[in-house]
KOLKELO-756425 format. One line per 2 residues: number of its first residue (from 1); for each residue y, x, z negated of C-alpha. Coordinates in nm, 2 decimals. Each point is the difference from the previous one (the first is absolute). Layout:
N
NUM> Y,X,Z  ...
***
This chain:
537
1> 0.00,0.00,0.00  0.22,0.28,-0.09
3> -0.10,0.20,0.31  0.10,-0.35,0.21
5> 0.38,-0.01,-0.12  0.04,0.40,0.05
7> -0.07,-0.12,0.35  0.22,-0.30,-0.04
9> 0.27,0.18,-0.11  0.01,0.29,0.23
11> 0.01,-0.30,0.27  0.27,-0.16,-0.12
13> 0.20,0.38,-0.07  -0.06,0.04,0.38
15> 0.14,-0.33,0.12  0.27,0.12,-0.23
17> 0.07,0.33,0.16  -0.01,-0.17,0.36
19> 0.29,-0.20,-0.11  0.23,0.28,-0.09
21> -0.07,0.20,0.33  0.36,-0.14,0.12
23> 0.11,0.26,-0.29  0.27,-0.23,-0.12
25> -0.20,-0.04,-0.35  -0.07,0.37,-0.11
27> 0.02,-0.05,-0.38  -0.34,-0.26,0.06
29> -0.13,0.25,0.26  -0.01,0.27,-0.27
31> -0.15,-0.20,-0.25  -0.27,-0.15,0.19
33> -0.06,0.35,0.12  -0.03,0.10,-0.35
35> -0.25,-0.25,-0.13  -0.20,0.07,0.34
37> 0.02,0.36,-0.16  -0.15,-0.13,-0.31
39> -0.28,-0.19,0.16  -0.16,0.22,0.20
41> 0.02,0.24,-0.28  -0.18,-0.19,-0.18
43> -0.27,-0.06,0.23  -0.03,0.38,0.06
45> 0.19,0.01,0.33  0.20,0.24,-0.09
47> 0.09,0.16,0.33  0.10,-0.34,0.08
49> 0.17,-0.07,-0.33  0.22,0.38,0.10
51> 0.11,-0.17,0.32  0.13,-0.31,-0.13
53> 0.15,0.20,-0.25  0.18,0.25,0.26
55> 0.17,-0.29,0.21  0.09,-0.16,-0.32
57> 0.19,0.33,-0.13  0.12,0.06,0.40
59> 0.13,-0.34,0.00  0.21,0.03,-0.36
61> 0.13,0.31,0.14  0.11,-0.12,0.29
63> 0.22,-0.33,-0.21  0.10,0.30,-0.31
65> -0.14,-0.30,-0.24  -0.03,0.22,-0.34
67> -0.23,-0.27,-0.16  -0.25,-0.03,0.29
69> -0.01,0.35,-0.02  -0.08,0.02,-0.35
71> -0.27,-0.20,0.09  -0.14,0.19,0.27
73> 0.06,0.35,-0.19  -0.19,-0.16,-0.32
75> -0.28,-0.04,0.26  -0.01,0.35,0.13
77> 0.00,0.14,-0.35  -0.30,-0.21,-0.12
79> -0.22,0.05,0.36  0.12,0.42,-0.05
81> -0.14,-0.01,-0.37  -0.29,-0.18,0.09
83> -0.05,0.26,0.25  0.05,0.30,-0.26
85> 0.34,0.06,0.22  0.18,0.07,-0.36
87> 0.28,0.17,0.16  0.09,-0.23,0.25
89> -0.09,-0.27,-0.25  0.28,0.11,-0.22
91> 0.26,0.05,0.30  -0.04,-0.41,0.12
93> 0.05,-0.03,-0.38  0.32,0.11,-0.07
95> 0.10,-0.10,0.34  -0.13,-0.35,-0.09
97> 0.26,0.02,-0.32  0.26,0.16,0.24
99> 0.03,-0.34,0.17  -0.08,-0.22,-0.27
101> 0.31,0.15,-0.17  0.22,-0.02,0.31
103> -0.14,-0.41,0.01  0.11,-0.06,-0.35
105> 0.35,0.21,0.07  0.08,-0.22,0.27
107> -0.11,-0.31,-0.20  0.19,0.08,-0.32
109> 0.26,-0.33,-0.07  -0.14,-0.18,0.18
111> 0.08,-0.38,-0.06  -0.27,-0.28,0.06
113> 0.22,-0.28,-0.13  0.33,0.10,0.22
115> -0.20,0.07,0.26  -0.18,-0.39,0.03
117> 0.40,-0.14,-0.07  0.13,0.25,0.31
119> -0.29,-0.15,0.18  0.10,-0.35,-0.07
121> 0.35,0.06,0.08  -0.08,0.17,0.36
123> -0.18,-0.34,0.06  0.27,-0.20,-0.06
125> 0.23,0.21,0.19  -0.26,0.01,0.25
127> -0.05,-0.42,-0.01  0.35,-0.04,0.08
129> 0.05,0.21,0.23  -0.31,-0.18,0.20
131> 0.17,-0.36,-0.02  0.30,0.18,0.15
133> -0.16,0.12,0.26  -0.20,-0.31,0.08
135> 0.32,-0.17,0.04  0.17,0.25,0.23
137> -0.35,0.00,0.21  0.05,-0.35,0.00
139> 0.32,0.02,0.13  -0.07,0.24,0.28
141> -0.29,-0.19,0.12  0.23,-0.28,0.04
143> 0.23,0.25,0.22  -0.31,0.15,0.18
145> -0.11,-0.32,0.08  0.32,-0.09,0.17
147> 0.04,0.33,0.19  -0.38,-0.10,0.08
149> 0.07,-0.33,0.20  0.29,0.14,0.18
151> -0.23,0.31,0.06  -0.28,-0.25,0.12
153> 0.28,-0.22,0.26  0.17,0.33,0.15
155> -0.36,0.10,0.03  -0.11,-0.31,0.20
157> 0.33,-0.01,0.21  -0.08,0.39,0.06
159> -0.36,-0.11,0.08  0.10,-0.28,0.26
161> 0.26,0.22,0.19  -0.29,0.29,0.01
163> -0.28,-0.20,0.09  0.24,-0.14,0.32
165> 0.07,0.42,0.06  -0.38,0.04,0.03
167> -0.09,-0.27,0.26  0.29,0.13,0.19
169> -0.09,0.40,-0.05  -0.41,-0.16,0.12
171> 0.14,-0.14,0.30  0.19,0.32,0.07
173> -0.30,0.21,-0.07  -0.24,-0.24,0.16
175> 0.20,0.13,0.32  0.06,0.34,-0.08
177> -0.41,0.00,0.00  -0.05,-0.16,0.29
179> 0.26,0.31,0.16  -0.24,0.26,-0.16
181> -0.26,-0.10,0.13  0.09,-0.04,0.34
183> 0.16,0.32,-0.04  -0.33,0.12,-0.16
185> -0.18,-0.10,0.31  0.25,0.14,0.20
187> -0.06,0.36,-0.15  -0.38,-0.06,0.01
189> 0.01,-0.11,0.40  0.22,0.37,0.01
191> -0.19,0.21,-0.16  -0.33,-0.13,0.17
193> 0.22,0.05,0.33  0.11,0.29,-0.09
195> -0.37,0.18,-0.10  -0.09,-0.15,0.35
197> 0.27,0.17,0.19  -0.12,0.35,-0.20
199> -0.37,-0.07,0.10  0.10,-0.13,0.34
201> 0.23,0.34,0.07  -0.27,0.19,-0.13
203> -0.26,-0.09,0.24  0.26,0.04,0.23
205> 0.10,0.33,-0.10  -0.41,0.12,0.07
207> 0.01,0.02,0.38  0.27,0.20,0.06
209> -0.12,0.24,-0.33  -0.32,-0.01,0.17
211> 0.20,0.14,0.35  0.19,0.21,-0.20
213> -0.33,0.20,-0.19  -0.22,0.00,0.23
215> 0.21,0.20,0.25  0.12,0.27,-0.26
217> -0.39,-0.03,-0.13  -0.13,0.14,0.38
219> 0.25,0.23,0.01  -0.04,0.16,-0.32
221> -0.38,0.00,0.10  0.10,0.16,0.38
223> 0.07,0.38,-0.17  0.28,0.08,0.30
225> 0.28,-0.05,-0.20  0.25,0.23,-0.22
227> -0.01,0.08,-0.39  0.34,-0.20,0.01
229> -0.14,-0.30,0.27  -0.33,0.02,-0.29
231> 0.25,-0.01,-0.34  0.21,-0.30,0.18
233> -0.31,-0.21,0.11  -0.11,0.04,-0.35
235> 0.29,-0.12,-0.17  0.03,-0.27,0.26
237> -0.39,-0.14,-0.08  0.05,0.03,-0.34
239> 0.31,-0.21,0.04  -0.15,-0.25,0.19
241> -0.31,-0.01,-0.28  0.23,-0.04,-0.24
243> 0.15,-0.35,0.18  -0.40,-0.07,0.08
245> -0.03,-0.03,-0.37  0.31,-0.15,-0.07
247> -0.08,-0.32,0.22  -0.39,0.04,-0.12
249> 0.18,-0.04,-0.33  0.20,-0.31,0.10
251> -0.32,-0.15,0.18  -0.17,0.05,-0.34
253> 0.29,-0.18,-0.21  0.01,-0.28,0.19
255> -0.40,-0.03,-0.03  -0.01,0.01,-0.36
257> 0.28,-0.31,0.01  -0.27,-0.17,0.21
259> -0.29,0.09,-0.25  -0.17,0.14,0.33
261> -0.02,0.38,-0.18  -0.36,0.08,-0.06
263> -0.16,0.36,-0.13  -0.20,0.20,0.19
265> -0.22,0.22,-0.24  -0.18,0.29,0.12
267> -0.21,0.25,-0.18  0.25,0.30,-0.11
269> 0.02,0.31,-0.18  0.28,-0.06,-0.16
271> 0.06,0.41,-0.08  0.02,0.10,0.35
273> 0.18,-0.32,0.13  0.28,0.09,-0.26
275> -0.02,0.34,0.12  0.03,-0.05,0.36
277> 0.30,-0.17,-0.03  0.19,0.18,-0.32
279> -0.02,0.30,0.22  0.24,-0.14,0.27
281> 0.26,0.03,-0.23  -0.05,0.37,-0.09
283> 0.27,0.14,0.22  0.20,-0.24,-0.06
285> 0.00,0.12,-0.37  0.02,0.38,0.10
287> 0.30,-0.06,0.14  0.18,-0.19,-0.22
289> -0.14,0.19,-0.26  -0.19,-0.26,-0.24
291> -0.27,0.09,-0.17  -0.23,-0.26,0.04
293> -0.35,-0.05,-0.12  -0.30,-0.19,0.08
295> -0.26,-0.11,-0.28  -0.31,-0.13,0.23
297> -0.33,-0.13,-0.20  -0.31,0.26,0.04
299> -0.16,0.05,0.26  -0.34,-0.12,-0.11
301> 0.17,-0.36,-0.04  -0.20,-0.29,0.20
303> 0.16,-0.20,0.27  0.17,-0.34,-0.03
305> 0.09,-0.26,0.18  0.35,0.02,0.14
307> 0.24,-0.14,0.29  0.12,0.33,0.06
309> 0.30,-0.08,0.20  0.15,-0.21,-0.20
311> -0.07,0.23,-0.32  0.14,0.27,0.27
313> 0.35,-0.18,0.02  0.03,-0.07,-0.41
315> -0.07,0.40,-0.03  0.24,0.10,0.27
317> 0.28,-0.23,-0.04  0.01,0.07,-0.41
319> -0.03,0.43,0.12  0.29,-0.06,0.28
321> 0.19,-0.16,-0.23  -0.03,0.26,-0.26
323> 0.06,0.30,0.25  0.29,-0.19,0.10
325> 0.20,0.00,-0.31  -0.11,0.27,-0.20
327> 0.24,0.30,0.02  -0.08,0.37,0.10
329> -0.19,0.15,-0.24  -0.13,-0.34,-0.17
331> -0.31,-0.05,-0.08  -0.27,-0.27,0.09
333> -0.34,-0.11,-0.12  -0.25,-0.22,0.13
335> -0.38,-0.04,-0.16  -0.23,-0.25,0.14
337> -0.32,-0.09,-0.24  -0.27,-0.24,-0.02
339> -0.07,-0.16,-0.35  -0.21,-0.29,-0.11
341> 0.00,-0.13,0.33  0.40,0.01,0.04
343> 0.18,0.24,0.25  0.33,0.16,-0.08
345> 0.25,0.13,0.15  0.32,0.19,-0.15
347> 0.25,0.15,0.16  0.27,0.12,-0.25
349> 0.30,0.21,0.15  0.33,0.18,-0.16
351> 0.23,-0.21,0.20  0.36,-0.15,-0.13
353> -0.20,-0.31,-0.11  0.07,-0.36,0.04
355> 0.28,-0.22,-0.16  -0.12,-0.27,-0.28
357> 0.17,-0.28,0.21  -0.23,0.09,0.31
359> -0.31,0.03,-0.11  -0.12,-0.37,0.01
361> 0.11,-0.02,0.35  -0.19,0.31,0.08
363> -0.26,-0.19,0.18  0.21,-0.26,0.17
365> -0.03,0.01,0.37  0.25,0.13,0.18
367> 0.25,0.05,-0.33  0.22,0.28,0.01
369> 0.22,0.11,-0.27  0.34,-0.13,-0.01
371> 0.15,0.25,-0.30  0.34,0.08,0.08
373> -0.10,0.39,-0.10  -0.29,0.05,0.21
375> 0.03,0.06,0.39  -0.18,-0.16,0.24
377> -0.34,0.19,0.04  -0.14,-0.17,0.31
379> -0.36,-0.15,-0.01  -0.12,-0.31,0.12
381> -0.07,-0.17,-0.36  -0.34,-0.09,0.04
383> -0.22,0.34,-0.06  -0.06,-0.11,-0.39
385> -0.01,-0.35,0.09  -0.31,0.09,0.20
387> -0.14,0.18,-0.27  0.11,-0.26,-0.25
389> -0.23,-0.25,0.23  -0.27,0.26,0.11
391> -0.08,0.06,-0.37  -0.01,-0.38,-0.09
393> -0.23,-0.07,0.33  -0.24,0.28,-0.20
395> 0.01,-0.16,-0.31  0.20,0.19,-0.16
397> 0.35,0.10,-0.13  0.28,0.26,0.05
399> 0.23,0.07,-0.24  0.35,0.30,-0.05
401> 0.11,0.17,-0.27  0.39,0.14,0.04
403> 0.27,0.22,-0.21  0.30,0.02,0.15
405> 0.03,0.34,0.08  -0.31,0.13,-0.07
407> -0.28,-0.18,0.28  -0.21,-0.27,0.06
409> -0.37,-0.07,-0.03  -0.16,-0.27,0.20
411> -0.37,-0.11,-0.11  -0.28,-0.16,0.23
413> -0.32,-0.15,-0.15  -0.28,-0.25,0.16
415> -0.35,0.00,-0.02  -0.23,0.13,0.26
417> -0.36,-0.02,0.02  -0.24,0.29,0.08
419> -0.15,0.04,0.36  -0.37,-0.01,0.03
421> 0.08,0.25,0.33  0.15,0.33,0.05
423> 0.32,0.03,0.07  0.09,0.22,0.38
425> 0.09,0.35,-0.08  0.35,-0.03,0.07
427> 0.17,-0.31,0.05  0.09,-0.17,0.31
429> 0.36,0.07,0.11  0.01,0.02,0.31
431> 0.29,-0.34,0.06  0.17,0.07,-0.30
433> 0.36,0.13,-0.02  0.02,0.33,-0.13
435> 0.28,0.12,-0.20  0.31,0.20,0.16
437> 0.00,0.28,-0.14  0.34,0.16,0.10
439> -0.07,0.20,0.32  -0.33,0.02,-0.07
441> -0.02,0.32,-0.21  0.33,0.16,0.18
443> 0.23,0.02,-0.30  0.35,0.18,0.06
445> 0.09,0.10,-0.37  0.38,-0.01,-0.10
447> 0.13,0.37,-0.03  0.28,0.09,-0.26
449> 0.21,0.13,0.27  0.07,-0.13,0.37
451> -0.18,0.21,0.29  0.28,0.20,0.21
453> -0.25,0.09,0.22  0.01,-0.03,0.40
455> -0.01,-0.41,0.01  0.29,-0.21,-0.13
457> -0.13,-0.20,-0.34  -0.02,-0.37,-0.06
459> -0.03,-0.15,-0.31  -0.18,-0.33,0.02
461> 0.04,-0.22,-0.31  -0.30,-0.26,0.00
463> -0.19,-0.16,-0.29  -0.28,-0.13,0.25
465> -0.20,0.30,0.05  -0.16,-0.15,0.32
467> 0.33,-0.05,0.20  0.15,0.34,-0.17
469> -0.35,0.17,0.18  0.07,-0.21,0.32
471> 0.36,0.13,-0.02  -0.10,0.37,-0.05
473> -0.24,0.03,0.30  0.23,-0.12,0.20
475> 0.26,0.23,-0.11  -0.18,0.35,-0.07
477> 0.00,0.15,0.35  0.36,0.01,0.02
479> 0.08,0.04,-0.34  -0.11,0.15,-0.41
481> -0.04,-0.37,-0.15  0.01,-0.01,-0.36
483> -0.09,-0.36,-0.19  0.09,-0.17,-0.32
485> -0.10,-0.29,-0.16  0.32,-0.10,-0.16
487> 0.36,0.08,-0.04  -0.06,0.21,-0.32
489> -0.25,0.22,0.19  0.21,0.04,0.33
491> 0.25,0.12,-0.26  -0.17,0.25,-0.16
493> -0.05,0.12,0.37  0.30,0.05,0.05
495> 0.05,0.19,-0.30  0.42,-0.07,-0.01
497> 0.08,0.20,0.37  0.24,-0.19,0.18
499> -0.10,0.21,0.32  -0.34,-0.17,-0.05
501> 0.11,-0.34,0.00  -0.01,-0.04,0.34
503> -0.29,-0.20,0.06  -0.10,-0.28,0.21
505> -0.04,-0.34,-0.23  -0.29,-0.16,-0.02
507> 0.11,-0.32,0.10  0.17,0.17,0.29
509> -0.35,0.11,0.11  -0.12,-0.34,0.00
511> 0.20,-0.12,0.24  -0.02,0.23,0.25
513> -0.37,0.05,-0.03  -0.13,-0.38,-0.05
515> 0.04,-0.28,0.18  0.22,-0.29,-0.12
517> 0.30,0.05,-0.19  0.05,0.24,-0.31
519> -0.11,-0.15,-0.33  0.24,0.06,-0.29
521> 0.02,0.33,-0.19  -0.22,-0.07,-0.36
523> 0.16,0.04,-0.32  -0.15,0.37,-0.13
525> -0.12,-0.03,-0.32  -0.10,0.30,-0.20
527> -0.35,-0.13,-0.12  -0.18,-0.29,0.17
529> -0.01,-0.31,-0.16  -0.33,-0.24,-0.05
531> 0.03,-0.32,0.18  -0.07,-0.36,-0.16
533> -0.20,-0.07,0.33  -0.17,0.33,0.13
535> -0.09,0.00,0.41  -0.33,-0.08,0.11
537> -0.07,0.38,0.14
***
């Protein structure tokens, strides 16, 4: 029986405890705390007992109550000398009497009777003042309640006049919708228009390319002609391949707005492939002096199942893109890898980067940057719009990474499968454009100093290194040709001699040497800049 209202009791303390968890009640906390010390004591809990003991001296710390901690002190002394602690029995002792003394200081004169009078004297005051404010709160509810209704018939008026607004502001945008979408339509009806125009000029644009290549094809083939007649050919073909893929490109837009886009997977080594095509770009990056590196998967790594032109055009456009804008003596990496059934591709470079505000229109078709601090960089808008699609058709995603000022990094991933076949030896690119690479190895490197030599010297300024080639083969018999990419550089040539500066323009050379009529001098810019819509090729 005894043993049933221990367990009572320590029930009851608990419910207790619960209720002072809001902390608002500490002096009851502590108390129940203490007689939860003395319980479980008694029982033989005493590591228990010591813990309801600690929050119960924690807690009349924390309030500075001198006769709860009396209490809890009292406590420590009697566990500690139960415990043969004598020494720290006798130090909670005479702290125990250190705050029962400080309690009674505090306590001394105190009144009971004057205190219950002062209590029943604030409760009058405190009566009276309630009756005075139940009459003022009657009062302003009668005020409030006046303001209310006049609230409450302004309201309605307001409500009338607003609700005749709004049938006449539906009426007026009942029409204004009608005139969107007509004018929706409209747009529609033009963009379809104009996607058929693109596809319609492009097919058109194939017979007389086909006129054009074949001839400079069987003459490059015939072996009578020139180093010079050779060089220009070349440049020519590679022109014209360059506008074959351009209007393959448009050809392919406009089929992937028609759903009519389908992948053609063949059995590839993925290593070599990469290879093959990385490699066009080598001289491109001797020249301009990049260091760029190629991180191919091994060797030994099995064949999947791949459309390998249009991987081709995702891995060219993103490396003409990053040759394009990367400075001299940048840097650019690109590592292709096969993992868990995913391909990826990453081409990082050390370019000026891309501003914040253009890069969710990085893959809009035909977008180009409208910043009033970039020039225009040419391009036709839709090389990462095909890659956008190409690696959605895959299944997969592409995604950049830009700082301002320090280079971009554009990531490829879709899943392949692996071929049950072989892949050829070397891939098949026979049709496929191959990248200009500036006079095909014939490099003319920019001396400190201009030649005084037998030939009169012509400076040719040109950021296009195919048309700056063109321009030098034509030139070279008659005269020492030195090239520079930018105005910075055909500084530097110059070197500050006024007797040097005179030098044929490069947009003077255009219009005596190409058809149609000069195209305006570029703004020179010391470092290239990185588009918001990079070119195709």
């Amino acid at each position: 029986m005894i043993k049933k209202d221990i367990v009572e009791a320590e029930i009851n303390y608990q419910k207790a405890l619960k209720l002072t968890e809001d902390g608002t009640q500490p002096w009851i906390e502590v108390h129940i705390l203490d007689a939860l010390t003395e319980l479980e004591w008694d029982r033989g809990n005493r590591k228990l007992a010591k813990s309801y003991l600690e929050r119960a001296h924690n807690r009349a710390i924390q309030q500075k109550i001198d006769d709860l901690l009396v209490g809890t002190f009292e406590w420590k002394a009697y566990i500690a000398e139960q415990e043969g602690r004598f020494e720290e029995a006798l130090a909670y002792t005479k702290k125990q009497y250190f705050h029962k003394e400080a309690f009674e200081e505090r306590s001394a004169g105190f009144n009971l009777k004057n205190y219950y009078l002062q209590q029943e004297k604030d409760q009058l005051e405190a009566d009276k003042r309630e009756q005075n404010l139940k009459l003022s709160l009657k009062n302003t509810q009668l005020r409030y309640t006046l303001v209310i209704f006049i609230l409450i018939l302004l309201l309605a008026i307001g409500l009338f006049f607003g609700y005749q607004k709004q049938r006449q502001d539906k009426r007026a945008l009942a029409v204004q919708n009608t005139l969107i979408q007509q004018q929706a339509e409209q747009l529609k009806s033009l963009d379809t228009a104009k996607s058929r125009f693109f596809a319609n000029v492009s097919h058109e644009l194939r017979t007389p390319l086909t006129l054009l290549l074949g001839p400079i094809h069987t003459l490059l083939k015939d072996g009578q002609l020139t180093d010079k007649q050779v060089r220009l050919l070349q440049m020519a073909g590679q022109s014209g391949k360059q506008l074959e893929q351009l209007v393959n490109d448009i050809l392919d837009l406009r089929k992937l707005e028609q759903g009519h886009l389908v992948l053609h997977p063949k059995p590839t080594g993925l290593s070599a492939f990469v290879r093959t095509y990385c490699a066009q770009f080598e001289s491109l990056a001797e020249r301009k002096q990049i260091d760029f590196s190629v991180e191919l998967p091994p060797q030994n790594t099995p064949a999947v199942l791949l459309d390998q032109e249009k991987f081709r055009q995702i891995l060219f456009n993103l490396l003409a893109n990053a040759f394009k804008f990367t400075p001299n003596g940048g840097r650019i990496e690109t590592a292709v890898s096969v993992e868990a059934g995913m391909l990826h591709l990453r081409v990082a470079d050390t370019g000026p980067g891309i501003h914040p505000d253009d890069l969710p229109h990085l893959f809009d078709r035909y977008f180009q940057t409208t910043r009033p601090d970039k020039p225009a960089e040419g391009g036709t808008g839709i090389g990462l719009a095909l890659c956008h699609d190409y690696a959605q058709l895959f299944g997969g995603t592409i995604e950049v990474e830009s700082i301002l000022g320090k280079g971009s990094v554009l990531r490829v991933a879709f899943p392949v499968a692996r071929s049950e076949t072989e892949a050829l030896a070397e891939p098949d690119h026979a049709n496929h454009y191959v990248l200009p690479t500036a006079g095909a190895g014939h490099t003319t490197p920019v001396p400190s100093e201009i030649s005084t030599g037998a030939k009169p010297t012509i400076l040719v300024v040109e950021d296009n290194l195919d048309l700056q080639d063109s321009i030098r083969t034509i030139l070279q018999e008659k005269y020492h040709v030195v090239t520079a990419d930018h105005g910075q550089a055909a500084l530097d040539v110059l070197g500050g001699n006024r007797e040097n500066r005179k030098l044929i323009r490069c947009s003077t050379l255009r219009a005596r040497l190409l058809p149609g009529p000069p195209k305006p001098e570029r703004e020179t810019r010391q470092t290239p800049r990185y588009p918001l819509r990079l070119p195709s090729h």
